[in-house]
PDB file of N, CA, C, O and CB in Angstrom:
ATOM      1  N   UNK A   1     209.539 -84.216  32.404  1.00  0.00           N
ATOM      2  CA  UNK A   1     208.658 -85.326  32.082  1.00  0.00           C
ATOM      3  C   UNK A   1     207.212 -84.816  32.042  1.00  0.00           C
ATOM      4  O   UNK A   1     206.610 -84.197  32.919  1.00  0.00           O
ATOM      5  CB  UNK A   1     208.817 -86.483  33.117  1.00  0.00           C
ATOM      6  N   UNK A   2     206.755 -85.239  30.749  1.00  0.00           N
ATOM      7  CA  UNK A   2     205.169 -84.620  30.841  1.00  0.00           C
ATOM      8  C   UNK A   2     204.144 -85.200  32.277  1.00  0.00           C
ATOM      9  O   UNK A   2     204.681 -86.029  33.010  1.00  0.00           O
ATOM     10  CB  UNK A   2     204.273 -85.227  29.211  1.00  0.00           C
ATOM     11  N   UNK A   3     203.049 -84.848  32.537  1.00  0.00           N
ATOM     12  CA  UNK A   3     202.126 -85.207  33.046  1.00  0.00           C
ATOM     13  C   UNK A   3     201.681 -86.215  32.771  1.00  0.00           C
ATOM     14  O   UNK A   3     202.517 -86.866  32.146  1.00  0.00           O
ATOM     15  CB  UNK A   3     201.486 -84.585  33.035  1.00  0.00           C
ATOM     16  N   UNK A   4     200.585 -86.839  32.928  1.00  0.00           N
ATOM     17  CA  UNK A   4     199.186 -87.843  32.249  1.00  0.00           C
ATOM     18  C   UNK A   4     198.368 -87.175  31.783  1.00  0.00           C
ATOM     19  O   UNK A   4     197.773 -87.541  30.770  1.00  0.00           O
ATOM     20  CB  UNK A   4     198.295 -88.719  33.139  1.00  0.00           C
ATOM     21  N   UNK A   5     198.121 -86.065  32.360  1.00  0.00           N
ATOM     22  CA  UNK A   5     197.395 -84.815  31.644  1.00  0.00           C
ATOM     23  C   UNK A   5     197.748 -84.277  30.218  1.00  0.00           C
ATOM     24  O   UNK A   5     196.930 -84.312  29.298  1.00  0.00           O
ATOM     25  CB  UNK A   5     197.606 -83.645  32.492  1.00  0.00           C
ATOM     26  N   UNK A   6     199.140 -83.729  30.077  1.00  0.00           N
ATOM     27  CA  UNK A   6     199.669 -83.003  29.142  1.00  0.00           C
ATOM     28  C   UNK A   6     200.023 -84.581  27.908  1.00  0.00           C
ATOM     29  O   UNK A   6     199.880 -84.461  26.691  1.00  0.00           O
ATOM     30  CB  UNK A   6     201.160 -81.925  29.914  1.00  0.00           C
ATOM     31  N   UNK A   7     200.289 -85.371  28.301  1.00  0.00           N
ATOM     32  CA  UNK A   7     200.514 -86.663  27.477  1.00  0.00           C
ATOM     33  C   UNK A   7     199.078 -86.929  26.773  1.00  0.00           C
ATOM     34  O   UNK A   7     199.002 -87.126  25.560  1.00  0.00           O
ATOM     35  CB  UNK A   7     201.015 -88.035  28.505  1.00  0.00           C
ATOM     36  N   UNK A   8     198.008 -86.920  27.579  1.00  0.00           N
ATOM     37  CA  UNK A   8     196.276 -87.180  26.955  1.00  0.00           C
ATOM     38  C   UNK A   8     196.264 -85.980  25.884  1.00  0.00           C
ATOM     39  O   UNK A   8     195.885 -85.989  24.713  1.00  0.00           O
ATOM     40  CB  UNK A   8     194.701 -86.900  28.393  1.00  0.00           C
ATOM     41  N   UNK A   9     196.712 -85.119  26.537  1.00  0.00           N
ATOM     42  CA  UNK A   9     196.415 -83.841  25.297  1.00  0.00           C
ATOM     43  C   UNK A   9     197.233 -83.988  24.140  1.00  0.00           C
ATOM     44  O   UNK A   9     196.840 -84.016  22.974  1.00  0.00           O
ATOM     45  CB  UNK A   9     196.772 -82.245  25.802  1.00  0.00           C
ATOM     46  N   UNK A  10     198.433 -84.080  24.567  1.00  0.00           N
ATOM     47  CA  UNK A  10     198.941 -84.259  23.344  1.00  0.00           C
ATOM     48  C   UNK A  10     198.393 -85.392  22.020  1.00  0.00           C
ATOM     49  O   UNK A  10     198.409 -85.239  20.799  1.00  0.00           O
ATOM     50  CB  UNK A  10     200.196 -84.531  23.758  1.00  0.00           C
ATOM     51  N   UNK A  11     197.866 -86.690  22.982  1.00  0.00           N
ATOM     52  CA  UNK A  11     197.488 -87.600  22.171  1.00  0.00           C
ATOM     53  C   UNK A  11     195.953 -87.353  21.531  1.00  0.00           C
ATOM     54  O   UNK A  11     195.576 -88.162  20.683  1.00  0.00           O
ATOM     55  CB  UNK A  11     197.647 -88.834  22.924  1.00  0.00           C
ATOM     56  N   UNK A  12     195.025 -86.211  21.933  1.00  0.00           N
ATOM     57  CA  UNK A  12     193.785 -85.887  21.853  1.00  0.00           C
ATOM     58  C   UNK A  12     194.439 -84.616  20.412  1.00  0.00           C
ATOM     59  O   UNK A  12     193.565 -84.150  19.681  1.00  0.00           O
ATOM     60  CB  UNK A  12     192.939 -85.319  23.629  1.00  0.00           C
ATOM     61  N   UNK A  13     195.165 -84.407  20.288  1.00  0.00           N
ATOM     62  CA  UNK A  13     195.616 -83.143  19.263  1.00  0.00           C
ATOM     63  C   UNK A  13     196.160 -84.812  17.876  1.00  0.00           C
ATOM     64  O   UNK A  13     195.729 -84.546  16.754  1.00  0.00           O
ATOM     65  CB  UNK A  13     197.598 -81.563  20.270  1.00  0.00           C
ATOM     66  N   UNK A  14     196.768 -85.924  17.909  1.00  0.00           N
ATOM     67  CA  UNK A  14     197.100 -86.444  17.364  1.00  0.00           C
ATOM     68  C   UNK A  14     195.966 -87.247  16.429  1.00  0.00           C
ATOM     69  O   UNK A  14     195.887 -87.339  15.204  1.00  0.00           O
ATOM     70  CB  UNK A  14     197.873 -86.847  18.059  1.00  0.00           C
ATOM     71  N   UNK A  15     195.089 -87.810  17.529  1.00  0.00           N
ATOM     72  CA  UNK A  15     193.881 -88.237  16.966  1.00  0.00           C
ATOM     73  C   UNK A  15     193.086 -87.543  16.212  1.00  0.00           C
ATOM     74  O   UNK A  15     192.808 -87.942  15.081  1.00  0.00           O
ATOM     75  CB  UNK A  15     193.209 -88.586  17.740  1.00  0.00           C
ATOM     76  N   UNK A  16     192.584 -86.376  16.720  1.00  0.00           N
ATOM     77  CA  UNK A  16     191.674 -85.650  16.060  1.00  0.00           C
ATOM     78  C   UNK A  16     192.318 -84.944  14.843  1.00  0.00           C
ATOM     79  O   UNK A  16     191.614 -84.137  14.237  1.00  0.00           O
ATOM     80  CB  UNK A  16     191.051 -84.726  16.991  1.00  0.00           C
ATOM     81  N   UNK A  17     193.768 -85.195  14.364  1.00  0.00           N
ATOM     82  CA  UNK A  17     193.919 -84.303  13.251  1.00  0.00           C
ATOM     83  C   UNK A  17     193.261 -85.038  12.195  1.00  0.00           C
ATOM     84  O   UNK A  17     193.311 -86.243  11.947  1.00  0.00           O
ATOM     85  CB  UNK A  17     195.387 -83.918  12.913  1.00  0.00           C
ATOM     86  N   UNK A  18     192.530 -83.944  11.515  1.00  0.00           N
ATOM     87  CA  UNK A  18     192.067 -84.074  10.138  1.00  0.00           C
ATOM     88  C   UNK A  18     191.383 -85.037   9.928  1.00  0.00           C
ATOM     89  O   UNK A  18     191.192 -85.266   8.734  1.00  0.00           O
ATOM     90  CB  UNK A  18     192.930 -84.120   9.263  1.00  0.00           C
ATOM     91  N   UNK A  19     190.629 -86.148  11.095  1.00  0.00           N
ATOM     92  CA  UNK A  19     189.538 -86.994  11.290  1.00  0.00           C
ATOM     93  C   UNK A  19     188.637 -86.686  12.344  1.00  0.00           C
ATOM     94  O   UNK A  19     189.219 -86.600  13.425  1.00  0.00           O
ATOM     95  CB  UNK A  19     189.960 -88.209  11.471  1.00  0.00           C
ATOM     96  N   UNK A  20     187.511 -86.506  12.389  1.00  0.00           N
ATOM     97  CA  UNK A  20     186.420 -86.840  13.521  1.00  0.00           C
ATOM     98  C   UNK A  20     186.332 -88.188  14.091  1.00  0.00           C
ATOM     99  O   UNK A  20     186.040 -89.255  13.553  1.00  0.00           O
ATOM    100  CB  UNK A  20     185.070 -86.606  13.015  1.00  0.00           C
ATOM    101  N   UNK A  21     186.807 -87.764  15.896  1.00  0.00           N
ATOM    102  CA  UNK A  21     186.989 -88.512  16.634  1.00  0.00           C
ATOM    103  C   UNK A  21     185.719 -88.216  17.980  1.00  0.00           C
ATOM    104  O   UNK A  21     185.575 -87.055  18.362  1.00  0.00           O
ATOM    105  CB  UNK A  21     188.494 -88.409  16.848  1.00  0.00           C
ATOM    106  N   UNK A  22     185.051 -89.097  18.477  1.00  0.00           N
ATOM    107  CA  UNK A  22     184.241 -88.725  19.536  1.00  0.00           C
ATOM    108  C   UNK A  22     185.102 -88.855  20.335  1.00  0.00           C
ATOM    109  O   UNK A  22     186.194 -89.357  20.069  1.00  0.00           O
ATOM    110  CB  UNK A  22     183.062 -89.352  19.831  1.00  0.00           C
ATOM    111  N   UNK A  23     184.529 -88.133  22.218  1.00  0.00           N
ATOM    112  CA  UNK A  23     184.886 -88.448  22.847  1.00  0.00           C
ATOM    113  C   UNK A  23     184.937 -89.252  23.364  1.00  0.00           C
ATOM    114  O   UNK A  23     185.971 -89.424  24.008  1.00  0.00           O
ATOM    115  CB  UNK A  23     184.861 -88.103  23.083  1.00  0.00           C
ATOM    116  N   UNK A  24     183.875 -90.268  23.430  1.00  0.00           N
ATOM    117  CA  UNK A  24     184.025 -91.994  24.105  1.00  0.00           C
ATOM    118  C   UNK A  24     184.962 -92.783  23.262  1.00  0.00           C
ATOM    119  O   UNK A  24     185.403 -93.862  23.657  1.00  0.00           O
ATOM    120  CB  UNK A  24     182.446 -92.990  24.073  1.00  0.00           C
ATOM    121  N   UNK A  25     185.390 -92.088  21.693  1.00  0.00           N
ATOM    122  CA  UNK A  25     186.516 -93.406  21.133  1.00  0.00           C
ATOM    123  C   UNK A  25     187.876 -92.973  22.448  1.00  0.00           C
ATOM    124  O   UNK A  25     188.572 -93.675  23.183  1.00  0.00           O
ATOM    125  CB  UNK A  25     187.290 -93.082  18.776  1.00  0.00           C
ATOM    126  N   UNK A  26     187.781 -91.791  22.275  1.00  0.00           N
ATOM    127  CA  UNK A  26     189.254 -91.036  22.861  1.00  0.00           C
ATOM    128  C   UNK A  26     189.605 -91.913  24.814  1.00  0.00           C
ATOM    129  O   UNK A  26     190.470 -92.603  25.352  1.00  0.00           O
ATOM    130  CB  UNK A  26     188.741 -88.576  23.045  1.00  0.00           C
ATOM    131  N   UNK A  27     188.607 -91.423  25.083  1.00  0.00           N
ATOM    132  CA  UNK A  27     188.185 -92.067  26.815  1.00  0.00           C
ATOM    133  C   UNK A  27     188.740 -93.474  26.318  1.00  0.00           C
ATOM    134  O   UNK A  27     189.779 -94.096  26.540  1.00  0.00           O
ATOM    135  CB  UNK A  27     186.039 -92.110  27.514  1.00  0.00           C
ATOM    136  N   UNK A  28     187.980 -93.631  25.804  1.00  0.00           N
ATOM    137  CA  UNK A  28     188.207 -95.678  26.174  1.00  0.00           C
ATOM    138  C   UNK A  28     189.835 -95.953  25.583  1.00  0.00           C
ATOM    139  O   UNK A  28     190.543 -96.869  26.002  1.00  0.00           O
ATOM    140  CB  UNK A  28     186.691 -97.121  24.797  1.00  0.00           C
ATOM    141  N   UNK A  29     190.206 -95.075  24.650  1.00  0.00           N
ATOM    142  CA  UNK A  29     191.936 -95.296  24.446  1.00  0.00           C
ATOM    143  C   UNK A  29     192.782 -94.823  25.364  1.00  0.00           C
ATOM    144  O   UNK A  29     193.905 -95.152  25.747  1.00  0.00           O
ATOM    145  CB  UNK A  29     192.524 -94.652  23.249  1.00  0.00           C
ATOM    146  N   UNK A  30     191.939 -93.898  25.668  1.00  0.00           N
ATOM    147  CA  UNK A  30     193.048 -93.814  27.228  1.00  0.00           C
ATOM    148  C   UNK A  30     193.516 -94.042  28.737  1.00  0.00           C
ATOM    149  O   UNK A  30     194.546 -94.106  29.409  1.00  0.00           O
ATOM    150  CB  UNK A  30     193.144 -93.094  27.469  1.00  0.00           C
ATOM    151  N   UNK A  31     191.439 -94.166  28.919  1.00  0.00           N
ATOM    152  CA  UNK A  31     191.615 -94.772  30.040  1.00  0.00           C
ATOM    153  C   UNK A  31     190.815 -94.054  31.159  1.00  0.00           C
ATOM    154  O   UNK A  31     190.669 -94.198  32.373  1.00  0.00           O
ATOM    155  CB  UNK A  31     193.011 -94.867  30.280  1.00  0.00           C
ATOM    156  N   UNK A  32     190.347 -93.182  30.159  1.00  0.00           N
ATOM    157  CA  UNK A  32     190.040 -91.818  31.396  1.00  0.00           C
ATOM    158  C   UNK A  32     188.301 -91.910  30.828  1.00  0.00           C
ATOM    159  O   UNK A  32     187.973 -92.724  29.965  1.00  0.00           O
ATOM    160  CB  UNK A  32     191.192 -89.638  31.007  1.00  0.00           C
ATOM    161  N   UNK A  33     187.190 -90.829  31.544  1.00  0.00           N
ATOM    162  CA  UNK A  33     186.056 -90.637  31.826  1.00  0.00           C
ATOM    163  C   UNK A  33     186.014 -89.927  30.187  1.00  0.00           C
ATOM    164  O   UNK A  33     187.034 -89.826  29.506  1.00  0.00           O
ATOM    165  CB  UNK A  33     185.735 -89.821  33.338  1.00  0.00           C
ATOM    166  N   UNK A  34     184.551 -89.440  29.692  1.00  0.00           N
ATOM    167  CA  UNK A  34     184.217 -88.919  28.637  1.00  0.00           C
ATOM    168  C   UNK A  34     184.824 -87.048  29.610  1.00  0.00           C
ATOM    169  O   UNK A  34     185.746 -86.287  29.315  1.00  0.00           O
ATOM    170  CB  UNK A  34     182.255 -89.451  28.061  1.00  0.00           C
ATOM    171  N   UNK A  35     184.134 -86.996  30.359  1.00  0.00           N
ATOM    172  CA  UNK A  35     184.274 -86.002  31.110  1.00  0.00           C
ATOM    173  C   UNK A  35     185.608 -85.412  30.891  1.00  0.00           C
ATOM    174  O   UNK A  35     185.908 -84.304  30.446  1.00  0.00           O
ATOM    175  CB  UNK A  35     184.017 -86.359  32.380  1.00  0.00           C
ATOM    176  N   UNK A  36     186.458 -86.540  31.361  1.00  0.00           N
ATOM    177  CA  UNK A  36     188.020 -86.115  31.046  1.00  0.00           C
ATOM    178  C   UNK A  36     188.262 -85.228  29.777  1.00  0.00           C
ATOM    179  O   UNK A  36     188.474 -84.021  29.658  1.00  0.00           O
ATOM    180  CB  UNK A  36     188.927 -87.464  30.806  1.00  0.00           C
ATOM    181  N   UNK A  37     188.172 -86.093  29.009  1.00  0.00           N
ATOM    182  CA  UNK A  37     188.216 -85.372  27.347  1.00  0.00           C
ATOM    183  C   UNK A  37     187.713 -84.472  27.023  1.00  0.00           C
ATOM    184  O   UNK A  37     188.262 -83.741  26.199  1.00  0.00           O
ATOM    185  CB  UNK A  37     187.776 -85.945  26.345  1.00  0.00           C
ATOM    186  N   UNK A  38     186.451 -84.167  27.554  1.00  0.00           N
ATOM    187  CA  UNK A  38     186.028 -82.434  27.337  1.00  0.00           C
ATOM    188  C   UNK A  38     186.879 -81.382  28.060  1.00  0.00           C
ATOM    189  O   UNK A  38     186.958 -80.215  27.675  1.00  0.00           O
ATOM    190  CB  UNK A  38     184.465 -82.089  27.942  1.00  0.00           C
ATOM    191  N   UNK A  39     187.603 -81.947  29.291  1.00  0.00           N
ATOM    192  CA  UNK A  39     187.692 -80.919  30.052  1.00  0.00           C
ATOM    193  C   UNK A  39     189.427 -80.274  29.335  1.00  0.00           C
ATOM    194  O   UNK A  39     189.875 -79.133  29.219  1.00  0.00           O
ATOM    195  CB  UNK A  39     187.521 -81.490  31.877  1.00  0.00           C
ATOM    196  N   UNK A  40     190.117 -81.927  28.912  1.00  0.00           N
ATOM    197  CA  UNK A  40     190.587 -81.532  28.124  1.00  0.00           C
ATOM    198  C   UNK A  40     190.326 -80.845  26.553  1.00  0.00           C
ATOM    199  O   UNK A  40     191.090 -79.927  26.253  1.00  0.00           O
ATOM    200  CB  UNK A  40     191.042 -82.229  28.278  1.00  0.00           C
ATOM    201  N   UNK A  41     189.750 -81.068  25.996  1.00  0.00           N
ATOM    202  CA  UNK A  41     189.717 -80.535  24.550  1.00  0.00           C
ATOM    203  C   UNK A  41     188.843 -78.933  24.882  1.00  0.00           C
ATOM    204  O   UNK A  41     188.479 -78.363  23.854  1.00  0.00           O
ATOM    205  CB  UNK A  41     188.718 -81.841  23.308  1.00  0.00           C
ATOM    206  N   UNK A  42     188.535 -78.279  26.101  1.00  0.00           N
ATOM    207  CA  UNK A  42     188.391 -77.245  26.428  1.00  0.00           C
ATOM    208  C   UNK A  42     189.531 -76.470  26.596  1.00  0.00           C
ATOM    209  O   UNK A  42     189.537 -75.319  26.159  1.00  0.00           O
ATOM    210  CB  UNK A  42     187.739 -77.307  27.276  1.00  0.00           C
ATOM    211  N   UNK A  43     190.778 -77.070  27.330  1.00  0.00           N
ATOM    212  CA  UNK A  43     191.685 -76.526  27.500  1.00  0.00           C
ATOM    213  C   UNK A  43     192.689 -76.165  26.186  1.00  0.00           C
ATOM    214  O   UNK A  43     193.247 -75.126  25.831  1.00  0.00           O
ATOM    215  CB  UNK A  43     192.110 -77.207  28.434  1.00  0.00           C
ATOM    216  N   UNK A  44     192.633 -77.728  25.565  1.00  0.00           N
ATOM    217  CA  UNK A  44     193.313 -77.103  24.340  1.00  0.00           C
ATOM    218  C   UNK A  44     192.672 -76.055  23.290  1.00  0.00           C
ATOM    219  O   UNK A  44     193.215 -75.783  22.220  1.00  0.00           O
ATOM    220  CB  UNK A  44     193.680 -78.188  23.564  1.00  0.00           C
ATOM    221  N   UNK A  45     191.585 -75.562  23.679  1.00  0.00           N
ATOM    222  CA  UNK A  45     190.577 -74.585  22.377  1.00  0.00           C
ATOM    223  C   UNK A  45     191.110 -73.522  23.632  1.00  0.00           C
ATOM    224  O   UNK A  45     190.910 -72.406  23.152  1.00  0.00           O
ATOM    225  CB  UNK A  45     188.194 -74.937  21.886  1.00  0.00           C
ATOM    226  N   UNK A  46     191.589 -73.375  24.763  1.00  0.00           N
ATOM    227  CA  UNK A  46     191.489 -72.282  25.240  1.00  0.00           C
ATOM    228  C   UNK A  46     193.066 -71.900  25.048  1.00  0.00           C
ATOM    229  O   UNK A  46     193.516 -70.792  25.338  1.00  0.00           O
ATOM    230  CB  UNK A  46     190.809 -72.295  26.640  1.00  0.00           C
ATOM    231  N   UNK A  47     193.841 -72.979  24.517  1.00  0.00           N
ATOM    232  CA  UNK A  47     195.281 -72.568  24.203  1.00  0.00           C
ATOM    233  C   UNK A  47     195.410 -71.734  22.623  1.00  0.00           C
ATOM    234  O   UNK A  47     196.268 -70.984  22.157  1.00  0.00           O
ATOM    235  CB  UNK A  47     196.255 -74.088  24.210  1.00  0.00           C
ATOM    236  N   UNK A  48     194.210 -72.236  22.133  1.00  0.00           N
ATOM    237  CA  UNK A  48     194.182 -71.928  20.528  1.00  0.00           C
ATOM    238  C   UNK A  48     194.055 -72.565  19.989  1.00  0.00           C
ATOM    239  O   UNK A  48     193.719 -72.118  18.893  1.00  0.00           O
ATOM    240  CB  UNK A  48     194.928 -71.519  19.874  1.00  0.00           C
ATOM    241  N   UNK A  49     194.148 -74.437  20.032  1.00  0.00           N
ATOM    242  CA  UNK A  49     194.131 -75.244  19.218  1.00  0.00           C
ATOM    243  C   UNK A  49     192.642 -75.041  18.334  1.00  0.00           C
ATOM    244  O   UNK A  49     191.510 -74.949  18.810  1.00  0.00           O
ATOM    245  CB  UNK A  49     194.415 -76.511  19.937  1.00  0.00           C
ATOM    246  N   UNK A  50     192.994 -75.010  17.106  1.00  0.00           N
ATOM    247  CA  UNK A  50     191.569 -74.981  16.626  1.00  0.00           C
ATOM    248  C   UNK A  50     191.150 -76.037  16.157  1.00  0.00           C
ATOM    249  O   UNK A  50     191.239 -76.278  14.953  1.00  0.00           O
ATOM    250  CB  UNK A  50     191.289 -74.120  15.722  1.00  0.00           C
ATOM    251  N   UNK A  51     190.351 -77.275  17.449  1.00  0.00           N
ATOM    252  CA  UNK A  51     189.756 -77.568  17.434  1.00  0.00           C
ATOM    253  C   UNK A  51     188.337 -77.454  17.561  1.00  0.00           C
ATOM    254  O   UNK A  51     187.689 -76.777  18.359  1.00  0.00           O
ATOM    255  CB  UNK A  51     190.207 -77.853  17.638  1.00  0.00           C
ATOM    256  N   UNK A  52     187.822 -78.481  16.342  1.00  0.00           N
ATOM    257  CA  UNK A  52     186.032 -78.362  16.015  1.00  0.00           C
ATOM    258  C   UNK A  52     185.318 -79.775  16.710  1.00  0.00           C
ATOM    259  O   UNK A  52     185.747 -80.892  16.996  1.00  0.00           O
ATOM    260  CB  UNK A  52     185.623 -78.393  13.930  1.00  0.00           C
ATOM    261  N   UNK A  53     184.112 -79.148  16.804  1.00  0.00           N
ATOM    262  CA  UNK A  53     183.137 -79.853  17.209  1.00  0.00           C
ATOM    263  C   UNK A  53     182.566 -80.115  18.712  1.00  0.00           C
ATOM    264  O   UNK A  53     183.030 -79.575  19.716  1.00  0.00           O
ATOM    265  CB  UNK A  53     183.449 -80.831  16.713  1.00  0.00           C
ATOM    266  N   UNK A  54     181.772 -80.788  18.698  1.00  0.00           N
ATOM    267  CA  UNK A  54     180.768 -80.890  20.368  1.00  0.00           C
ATOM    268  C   UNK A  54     180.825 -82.486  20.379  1.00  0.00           C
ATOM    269  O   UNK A  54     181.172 -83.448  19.693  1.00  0.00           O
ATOM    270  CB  UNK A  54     178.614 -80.147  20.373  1.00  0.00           C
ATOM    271  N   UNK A  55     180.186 -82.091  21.764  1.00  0.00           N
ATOM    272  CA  UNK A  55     179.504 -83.406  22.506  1.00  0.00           C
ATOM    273  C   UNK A  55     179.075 -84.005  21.539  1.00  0.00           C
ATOM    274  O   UNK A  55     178.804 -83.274  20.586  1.00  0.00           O
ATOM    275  CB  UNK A  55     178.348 -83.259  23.541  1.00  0.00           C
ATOM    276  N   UNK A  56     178.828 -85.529  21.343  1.00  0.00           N
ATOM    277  CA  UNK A  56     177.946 -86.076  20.934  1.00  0.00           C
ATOM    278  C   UNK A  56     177.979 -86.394  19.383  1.00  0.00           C
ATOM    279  O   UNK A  56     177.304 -87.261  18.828  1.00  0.00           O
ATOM    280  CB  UNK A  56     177.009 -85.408  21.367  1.00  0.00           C
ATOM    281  N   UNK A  57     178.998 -85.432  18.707  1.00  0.00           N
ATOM    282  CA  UNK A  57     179.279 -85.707  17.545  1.00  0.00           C
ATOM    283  C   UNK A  57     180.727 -85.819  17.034  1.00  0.00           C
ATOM    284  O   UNK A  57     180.876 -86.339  15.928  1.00  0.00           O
ATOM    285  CB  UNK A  57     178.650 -84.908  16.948  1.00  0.00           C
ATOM    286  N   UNK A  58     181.800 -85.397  17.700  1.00  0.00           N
ATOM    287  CA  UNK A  58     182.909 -85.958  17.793  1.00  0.00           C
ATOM    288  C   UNK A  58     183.966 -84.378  17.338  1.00  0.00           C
ATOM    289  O   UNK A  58     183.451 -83.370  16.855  1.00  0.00           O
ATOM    290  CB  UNK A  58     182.903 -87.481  16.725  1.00  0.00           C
ATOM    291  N   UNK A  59     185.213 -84.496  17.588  1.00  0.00           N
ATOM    292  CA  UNK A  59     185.995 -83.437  17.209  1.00  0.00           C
ATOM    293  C   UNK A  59     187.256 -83.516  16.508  1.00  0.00           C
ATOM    294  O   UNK A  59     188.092 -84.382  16.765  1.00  0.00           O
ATOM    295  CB  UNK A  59     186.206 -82.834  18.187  1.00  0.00           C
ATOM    296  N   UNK A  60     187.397 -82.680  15.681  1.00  0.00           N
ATOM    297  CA  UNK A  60     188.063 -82.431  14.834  1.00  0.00           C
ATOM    298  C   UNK A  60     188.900 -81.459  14.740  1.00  0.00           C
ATOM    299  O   UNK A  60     188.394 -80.347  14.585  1.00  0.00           O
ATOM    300  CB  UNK A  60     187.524 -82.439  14.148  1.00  0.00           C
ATOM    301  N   UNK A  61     190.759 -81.571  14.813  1.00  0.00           N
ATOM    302  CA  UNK A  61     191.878 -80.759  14.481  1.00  0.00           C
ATOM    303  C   UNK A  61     191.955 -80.332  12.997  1.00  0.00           C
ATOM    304  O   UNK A  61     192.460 -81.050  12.134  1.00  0.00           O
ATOM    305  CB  UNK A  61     193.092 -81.483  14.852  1.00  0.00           C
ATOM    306  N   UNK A  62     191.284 -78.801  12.700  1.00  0.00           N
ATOM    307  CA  UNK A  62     191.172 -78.518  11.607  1.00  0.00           C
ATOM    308  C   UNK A  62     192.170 -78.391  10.497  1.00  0.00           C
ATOM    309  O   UNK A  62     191.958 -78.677   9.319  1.00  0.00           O
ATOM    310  CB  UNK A  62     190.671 -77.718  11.760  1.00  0.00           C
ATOM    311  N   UNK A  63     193.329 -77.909  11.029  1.00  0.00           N
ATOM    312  CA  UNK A  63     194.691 -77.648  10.606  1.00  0.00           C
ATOM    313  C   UNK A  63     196.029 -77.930  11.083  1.00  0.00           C
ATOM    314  O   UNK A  63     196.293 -78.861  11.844  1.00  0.00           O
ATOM    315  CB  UNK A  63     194.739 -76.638  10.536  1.00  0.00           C
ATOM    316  N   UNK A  64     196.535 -77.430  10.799  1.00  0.00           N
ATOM    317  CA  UNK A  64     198.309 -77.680  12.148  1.00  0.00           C
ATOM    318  C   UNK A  64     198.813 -76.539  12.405  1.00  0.00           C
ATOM    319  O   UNK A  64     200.012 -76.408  12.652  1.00  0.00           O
ATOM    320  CB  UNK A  64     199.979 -78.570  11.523  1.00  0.00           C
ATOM    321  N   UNK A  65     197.890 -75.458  12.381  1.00  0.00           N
ATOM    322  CA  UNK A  65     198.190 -74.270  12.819  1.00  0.00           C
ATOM    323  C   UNK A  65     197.241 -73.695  13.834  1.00  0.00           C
ATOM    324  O   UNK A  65     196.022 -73.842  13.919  1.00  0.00           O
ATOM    325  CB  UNK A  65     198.318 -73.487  11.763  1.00  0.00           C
ATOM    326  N   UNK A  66     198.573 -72.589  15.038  1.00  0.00           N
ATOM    327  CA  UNK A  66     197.079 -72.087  15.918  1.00  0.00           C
ATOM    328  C   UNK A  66     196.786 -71.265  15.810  1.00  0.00           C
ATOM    329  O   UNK A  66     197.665 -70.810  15.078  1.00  0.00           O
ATOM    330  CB  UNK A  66     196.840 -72.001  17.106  1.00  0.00           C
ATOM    331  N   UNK A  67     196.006 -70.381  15.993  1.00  0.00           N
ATOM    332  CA  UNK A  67     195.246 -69.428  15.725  1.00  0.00           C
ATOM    333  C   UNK A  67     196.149 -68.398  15.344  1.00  0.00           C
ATOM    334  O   UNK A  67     195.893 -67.675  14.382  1.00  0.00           O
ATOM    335  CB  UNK A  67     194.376 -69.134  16.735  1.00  0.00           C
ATOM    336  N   UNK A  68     197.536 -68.228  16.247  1.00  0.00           N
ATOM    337  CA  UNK A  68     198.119 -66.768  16.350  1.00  0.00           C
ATOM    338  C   UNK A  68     199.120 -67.059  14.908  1.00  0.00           C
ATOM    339  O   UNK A  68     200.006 -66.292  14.530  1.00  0.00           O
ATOM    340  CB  UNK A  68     199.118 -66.333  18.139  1.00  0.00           C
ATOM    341  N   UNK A  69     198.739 -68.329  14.247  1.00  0.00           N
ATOM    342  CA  UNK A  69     199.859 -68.673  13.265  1.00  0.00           C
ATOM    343  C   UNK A  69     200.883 -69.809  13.460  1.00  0.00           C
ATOM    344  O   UNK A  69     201.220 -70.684  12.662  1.00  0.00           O
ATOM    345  CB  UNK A  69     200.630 -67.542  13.138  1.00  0.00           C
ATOM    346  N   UNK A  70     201.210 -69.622  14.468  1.00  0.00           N
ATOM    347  CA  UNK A  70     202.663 -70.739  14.866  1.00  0.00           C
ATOM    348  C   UNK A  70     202.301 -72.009  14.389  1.00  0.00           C
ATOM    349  O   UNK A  70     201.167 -72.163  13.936  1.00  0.00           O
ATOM    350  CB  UNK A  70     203.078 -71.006  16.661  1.00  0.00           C
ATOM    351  N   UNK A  71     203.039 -72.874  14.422  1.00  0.00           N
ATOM    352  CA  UNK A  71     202.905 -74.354  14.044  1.00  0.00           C
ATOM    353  C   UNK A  71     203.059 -75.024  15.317  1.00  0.00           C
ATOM    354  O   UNK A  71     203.904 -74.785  16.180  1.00  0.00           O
ATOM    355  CB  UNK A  71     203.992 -74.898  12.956  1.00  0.00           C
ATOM    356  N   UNK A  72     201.778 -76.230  15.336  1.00  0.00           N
ATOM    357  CA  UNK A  72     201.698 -76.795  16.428  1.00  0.00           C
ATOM    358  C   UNK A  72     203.135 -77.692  16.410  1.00  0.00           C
ATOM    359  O   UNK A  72     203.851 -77.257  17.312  1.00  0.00           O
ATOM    360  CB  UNK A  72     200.300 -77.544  16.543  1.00  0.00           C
ATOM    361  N   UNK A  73     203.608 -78.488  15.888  1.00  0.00           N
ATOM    362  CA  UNK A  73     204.630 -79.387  15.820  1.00  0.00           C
ATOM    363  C   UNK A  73     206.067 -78.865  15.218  1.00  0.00           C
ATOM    364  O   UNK A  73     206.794 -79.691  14.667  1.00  0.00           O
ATOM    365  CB  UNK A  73     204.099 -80.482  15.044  1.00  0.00           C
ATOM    366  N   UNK A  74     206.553 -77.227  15.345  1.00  0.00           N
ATOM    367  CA  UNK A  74     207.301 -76.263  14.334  1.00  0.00           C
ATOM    368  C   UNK A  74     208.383 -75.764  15.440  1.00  0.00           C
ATOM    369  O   UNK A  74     209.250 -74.947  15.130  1.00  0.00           O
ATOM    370  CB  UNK A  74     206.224 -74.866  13.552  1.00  0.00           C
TER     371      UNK A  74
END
């Protein structure tokens, strides 16, 4: 059974594909702090997800691939 953690991420990789999403839309859909969401969308850029963007202007799942190639959903 996933986490609440690993469930936010997953849903933070769903949102942000191929739209710019801030972090306060993301927080307030889930439930959690802005804080939360960075600390996640740090973790997923440190898995490879290549996700774009900062604070303040919102982030974006560039592709459906990670860095090393694999397919996120494959």
């Amino acid at each position: 059974m996933a986490s609440k953690r690993e469930s936010r991420m997953a849903q933070i990789v769903e949102l942000t594909r191929d739209k710019v999403v801030t972090a306060q839309s993301i927080a307030t859909q889930q439930g959690v702090s802005c804080r939360s969401v960075y600390r996640d969308i740090a973790s997923l850029k440190a898995l490879g997800m290549p996700i774009e963007g900062s604070r303040g202007l919102g982030y974006m799942l560039r592709s459906n691939r990670l860095k090393g190639g694999g397919e996120v959903n494959g």
